[in-house]
C-alpha positions in Angstrom: 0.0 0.0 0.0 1.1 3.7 -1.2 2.2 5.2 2.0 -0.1 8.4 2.7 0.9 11.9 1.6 1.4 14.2 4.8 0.6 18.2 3.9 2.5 21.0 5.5 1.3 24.7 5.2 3.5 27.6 5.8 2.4 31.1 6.8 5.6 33.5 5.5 6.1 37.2 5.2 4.7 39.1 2.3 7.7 40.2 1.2 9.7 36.5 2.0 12.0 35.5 -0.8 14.0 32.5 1.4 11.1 30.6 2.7 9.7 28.6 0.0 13.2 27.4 -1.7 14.8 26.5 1.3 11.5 24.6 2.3 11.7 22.8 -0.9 15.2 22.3 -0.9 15.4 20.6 2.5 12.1 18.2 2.0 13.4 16.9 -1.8 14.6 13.9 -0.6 10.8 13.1 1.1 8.9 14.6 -2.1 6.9 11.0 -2.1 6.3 11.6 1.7 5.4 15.0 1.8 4.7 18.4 0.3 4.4 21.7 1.9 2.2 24.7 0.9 2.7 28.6 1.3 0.3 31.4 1.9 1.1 35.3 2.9 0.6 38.1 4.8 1.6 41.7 4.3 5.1 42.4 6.1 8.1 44.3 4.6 9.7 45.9 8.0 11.0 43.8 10.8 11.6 46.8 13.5 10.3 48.0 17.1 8.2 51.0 15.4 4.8 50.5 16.0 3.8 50.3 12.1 6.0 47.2 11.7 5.0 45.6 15.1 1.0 46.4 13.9 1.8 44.0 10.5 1.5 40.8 13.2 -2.1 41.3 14.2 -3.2 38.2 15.1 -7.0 38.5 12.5 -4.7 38.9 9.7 -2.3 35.9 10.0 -5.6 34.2 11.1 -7.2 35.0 7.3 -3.9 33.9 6.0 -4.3 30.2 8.1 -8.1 30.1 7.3 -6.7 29.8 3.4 -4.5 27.3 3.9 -6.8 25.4 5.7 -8.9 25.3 2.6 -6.6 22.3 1.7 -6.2 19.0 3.5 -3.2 19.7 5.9 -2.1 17.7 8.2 -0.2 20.7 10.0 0.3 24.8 9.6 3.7 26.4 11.1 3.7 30.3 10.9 7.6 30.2 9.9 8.7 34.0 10.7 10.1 35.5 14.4 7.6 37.8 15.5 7.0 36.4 18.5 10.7 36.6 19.5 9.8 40.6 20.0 6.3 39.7 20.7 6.6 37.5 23.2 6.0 33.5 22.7 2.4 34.3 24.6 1.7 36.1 20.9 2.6 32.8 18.9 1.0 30.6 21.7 -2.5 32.7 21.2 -2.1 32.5 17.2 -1.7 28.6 17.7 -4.5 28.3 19.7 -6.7 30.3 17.6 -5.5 28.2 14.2 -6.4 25.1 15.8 -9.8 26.4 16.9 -11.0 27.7 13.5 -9.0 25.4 11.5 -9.0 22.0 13.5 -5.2 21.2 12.5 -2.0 21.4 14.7 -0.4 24.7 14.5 3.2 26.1 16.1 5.6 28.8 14.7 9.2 28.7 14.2 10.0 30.4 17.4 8.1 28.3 19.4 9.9 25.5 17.5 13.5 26.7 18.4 12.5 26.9 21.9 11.1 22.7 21.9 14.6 22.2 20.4 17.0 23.6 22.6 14.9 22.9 26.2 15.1 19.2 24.2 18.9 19.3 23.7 19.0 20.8 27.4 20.3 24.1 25.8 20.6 26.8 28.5 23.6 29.6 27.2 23.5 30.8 23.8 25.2 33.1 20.9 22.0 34.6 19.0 22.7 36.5 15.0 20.3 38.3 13.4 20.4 40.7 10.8 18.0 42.9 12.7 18.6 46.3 14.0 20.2 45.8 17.7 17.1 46.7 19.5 15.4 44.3 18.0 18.0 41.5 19.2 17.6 43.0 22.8 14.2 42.0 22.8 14.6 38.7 21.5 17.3 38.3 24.4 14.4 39.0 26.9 12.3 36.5 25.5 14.7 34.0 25.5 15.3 35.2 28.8 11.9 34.7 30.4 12.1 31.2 28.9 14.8 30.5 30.3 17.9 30.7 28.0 20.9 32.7 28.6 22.8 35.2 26.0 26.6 35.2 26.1 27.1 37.1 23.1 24.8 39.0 19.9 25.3 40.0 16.7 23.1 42.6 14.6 23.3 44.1 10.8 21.2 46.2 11.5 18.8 45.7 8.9 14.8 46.5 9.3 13.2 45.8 5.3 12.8 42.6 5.4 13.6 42.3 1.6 16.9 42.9 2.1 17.4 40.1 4.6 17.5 37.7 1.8 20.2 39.8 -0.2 23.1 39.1 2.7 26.1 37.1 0.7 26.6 33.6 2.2 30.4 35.1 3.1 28.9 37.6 4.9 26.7 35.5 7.0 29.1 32.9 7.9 31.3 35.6 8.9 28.4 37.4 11.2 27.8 33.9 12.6 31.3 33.1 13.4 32.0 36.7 15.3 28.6 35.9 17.5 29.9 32.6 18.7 32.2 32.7 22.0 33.7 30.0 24.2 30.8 28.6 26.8 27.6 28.8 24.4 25.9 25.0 24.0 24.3 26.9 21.0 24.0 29.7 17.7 20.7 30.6 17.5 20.1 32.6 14.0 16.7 34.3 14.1 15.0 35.7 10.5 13.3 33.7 8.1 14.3 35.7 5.4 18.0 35.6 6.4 19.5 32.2 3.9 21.7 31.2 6.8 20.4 27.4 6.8 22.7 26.9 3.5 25.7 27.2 5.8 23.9 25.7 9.4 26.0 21.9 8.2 29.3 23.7 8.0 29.2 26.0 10.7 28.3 22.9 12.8 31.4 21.6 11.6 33.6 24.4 12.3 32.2 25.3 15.9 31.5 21.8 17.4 28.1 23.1 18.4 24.1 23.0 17.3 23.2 26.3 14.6 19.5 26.2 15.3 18.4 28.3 12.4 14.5 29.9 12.3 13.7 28.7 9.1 15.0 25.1 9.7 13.5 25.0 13.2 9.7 25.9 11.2 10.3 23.2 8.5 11.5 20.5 11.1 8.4 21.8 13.5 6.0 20.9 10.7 7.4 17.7 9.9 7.7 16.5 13.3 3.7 17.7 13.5 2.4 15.6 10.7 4.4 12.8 11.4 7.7 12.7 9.3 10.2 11.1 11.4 13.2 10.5 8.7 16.6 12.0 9.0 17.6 14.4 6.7 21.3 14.9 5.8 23.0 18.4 5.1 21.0 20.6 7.5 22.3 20.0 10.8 21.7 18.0 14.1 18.1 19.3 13.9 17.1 17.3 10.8 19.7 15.0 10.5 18.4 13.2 13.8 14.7 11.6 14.2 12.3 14.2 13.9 9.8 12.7 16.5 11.3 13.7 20.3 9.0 12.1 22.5 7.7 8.6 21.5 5.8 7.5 24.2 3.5 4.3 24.3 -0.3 5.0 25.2 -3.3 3.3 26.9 -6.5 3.6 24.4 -9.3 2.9 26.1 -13.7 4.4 25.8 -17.0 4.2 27.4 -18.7 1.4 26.7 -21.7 2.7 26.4 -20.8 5.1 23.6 -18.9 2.1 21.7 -22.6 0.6 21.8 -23.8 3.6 20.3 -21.9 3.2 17.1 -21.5 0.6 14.4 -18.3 -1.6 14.3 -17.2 -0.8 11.0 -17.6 3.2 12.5 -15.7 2.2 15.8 -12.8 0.5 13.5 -12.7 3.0 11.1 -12.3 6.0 12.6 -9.5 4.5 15.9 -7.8 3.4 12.7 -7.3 6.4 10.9 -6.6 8.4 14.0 -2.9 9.5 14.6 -2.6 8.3 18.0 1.2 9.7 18.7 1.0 13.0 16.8 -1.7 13.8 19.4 0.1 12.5 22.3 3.0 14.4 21.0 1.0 17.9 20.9 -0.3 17.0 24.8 3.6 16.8 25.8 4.4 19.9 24.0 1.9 21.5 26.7 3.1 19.7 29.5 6.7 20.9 28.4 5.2 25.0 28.7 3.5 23.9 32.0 7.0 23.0 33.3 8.5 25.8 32.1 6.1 28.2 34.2 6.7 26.2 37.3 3.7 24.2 37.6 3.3 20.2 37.2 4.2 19.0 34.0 1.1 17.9 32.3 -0.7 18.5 29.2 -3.9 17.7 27.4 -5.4 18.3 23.8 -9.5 17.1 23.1 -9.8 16.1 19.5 -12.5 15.4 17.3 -13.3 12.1 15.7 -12.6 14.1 12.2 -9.2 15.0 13.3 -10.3 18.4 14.0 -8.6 19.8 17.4 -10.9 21.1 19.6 -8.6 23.0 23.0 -5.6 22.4 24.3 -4.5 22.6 28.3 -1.9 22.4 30.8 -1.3 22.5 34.7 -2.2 25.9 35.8 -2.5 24.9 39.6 0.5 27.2 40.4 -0.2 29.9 38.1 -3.7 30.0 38.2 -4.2 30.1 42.1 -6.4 26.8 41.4 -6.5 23.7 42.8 -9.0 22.0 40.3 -6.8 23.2 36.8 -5.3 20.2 36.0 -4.3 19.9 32.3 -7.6 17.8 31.4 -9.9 20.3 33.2 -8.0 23.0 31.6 -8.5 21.7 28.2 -12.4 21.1 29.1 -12.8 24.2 30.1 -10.9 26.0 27.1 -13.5 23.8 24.7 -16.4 24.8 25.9 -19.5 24.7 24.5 -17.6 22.9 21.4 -17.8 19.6 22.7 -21.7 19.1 21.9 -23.2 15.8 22.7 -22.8 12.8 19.9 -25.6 12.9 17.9 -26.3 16.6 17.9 -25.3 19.4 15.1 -21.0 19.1 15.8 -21.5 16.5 18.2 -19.5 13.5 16.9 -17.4 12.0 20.4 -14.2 13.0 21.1 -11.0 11.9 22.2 -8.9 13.6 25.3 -5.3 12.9 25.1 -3.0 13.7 28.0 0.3 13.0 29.2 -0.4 10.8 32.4 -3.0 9.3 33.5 -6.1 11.0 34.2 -6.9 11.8 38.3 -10.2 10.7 39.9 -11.1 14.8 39.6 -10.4 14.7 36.2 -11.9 11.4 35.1 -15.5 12.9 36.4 -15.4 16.0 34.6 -13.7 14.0 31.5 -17.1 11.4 31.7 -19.5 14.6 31.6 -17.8 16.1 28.8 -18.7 14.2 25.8 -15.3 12.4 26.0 -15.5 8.7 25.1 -11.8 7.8 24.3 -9.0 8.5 26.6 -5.3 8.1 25.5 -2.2 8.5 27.9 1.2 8.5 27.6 2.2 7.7 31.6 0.2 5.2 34.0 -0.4 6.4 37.4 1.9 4.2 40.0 0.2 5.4 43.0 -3.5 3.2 41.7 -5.6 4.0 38.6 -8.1 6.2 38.6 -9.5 4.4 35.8 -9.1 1.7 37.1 -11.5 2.3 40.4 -14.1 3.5 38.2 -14.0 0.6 36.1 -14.5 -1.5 39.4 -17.9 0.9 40.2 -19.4 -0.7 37.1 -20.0 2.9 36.4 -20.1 2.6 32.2 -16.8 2.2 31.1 -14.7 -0.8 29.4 -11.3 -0.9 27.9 -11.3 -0.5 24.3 
């Protein structure tokens, strides 16, 4: 059997000439796997000025996703660095809003970097840019709040964002040799539109360390979203090694009561076609931002029977001043009135996946919810939750 055709789509930069080549360049070697697919939104100024920080308003990249979503993707990656100056809250909220009106996975290049260097255990960094240096002081705040340190940082001090893409390849390897200093486990290069991932293998090479480039970190992000786990050589560590991070082995199981509700060739059909890890995979992303604000790490995503991605959550217990905002509640209660009732208009079932086992809390508001299918990446080793309800003869079977 033909293996199936995974779909990438790529928000860039009106005025983004580096993108779409070096896109197609990398996945070549995966043109029977794969095939990514652009669309644009006016931007032709990378500065602090509030005219070039207005181009990133959230409706406008949102009309841009709502296009791409017209075809069947299996996930959308905003690849530009706005929300280094931003703040990664501004790509977390476009993420969360693609996913609502679109159903598919979404993340940013930014928010891809950051996955890839808390996964490499990356703490002190050189960052190059070819932005003006106030811009790079920003991004260094960013990083900062995220927890990454800059030794060193190097600016060109260009704002049009046309220009970016002009920079000889001498030039750049040169601007990303001077940023590098003894003590960094990293070079981070930040700019889309800046053609540095033509020289990220080398560099590696010469400095001994990671080059985690923008434009690669975007195209490995969507990859590693739609399930493209295939090492690709002449790009760096970041491609060059398995795509997929976490890998973890689930539990599936459902209501049994709702199982009876639907014919077996449905039931089949649908657990089939579902993408079980890629899921799993998006719930550990969450529980990695949980950690990273100090609270428990656990995360949760609902999804529709149809693929479609209804809310994500995390553990706000910490930040939220709330005992009961575990990541399952959190994604409950970030649904909604979404999650209508099988058999109603919408209401089809839906799946919650999370990245341990559900508590006894959770489990109640989880069989209240419209949630027939539970998938978890960790077992509880202090007694199942599950487990004691399953005991109550309260509804629910193992799939």
């Amino acid at each position: 059997m033909a293996e199936l055709m995974r779909r990438i789509g790529m928000l860039v930069p009106s005025s983004n000439t580096a993108v779409e080549r070096i896109a197609h360049a990398v996945c070549h070697p995966l043109s029977e796997k794969v095939s990514i697919h652009f669309t644009r939104f006016r931007v032709t100024t990378i500065s602090l000025e509030e005219e070039s920080l207005a181009q990133f308003q959230l409706e406008s990249m949102l009309a841009a996703a709502r296009l791409l979503a017209d075809a069947p993707l299996d996930a959308v990656v905003w690849n530009g660095t706005a929300g280094a100056s931003l703040g990664v809250e501004a790509d977390e909220a476009l993420c969360r809003a693609i996913e609502r009106d679109t159903g598919i996975p979404a993340s940013t290049s930014v928010l891809a970097q950051i996955d890839a260097m808390a996964g490499r255990g990356i703490r002190r960094y050189a960052l190059a840019t070819p932005y003006r240096p106030e811009v790079n002081e920003c991004i260094i705040a960013t990083f900062h709040r995220e927890g990454f340190t800059c030794l060193r940082h190097a600016a060109l001090g260009i704002s049009a964002n046309r220009a970016f893409d002009a920079v000889p390849l001498p030039r750049i390897r040169e601007h990303v040799l001077a940023a590098a200093v003894p003590g960094v486990d990293a070079v981070l290069i930040l700019c889309t539109n800046f053609p540095a991932a033509y020289l990220v293998d080398e560099l590696e090479s010469v400095l001994g360390i990671p080059i985690i480039d923008s434009t690669l970190a975007g195209i490995w992000k969507g990859l590693r979203m739609a399930g493209i786990t295939t090492p690709i050589e002449g790009w760096g560590w970041l491609l060059r090694h398995e795509a997929g991070s976490l890998r973890p082995r689930s539990k599936i199981r459902a209501g049994a009561t709702v199982r009876r509700a639907l014919s077996a060739e449905t039931t089949g059909r649908k657990e089939e076609a579902m993408d079980h890890t890629r899921f799993l995979d998006l719930a550990l992303e969450e529980a990695e931002i949980a950690r990273r604000d100090g609270c428990v790490p656990a995360g949760s995503v609902i999804v529709a029977r149809d693929g479609r991605i209804m809310s994500r959550g995390r553990n706000r217990v910490r930040t939220g001043g709330d005992q009961t905002a575990h990541s399952e509640v959190d994604a409950i209660r970030n649904a909604g009135a979404e999650l209508e009732p099988r058999g109603t208009d919408g209401g089809q079932g839906y799946i919650l996946y999370t990245s341990a086992e559900p508590s006894l809390m959770c489990l109640g508001a989880i069989l209240v919810s419209h949630i027939d299918t539970i998938v978890w990446a960790a077992s509880s080793v202090t007694g199942s939750a599950y487990d004691a309800v399953l005991s109550t003869g309260y509804g629910l079977a193992p799939l």
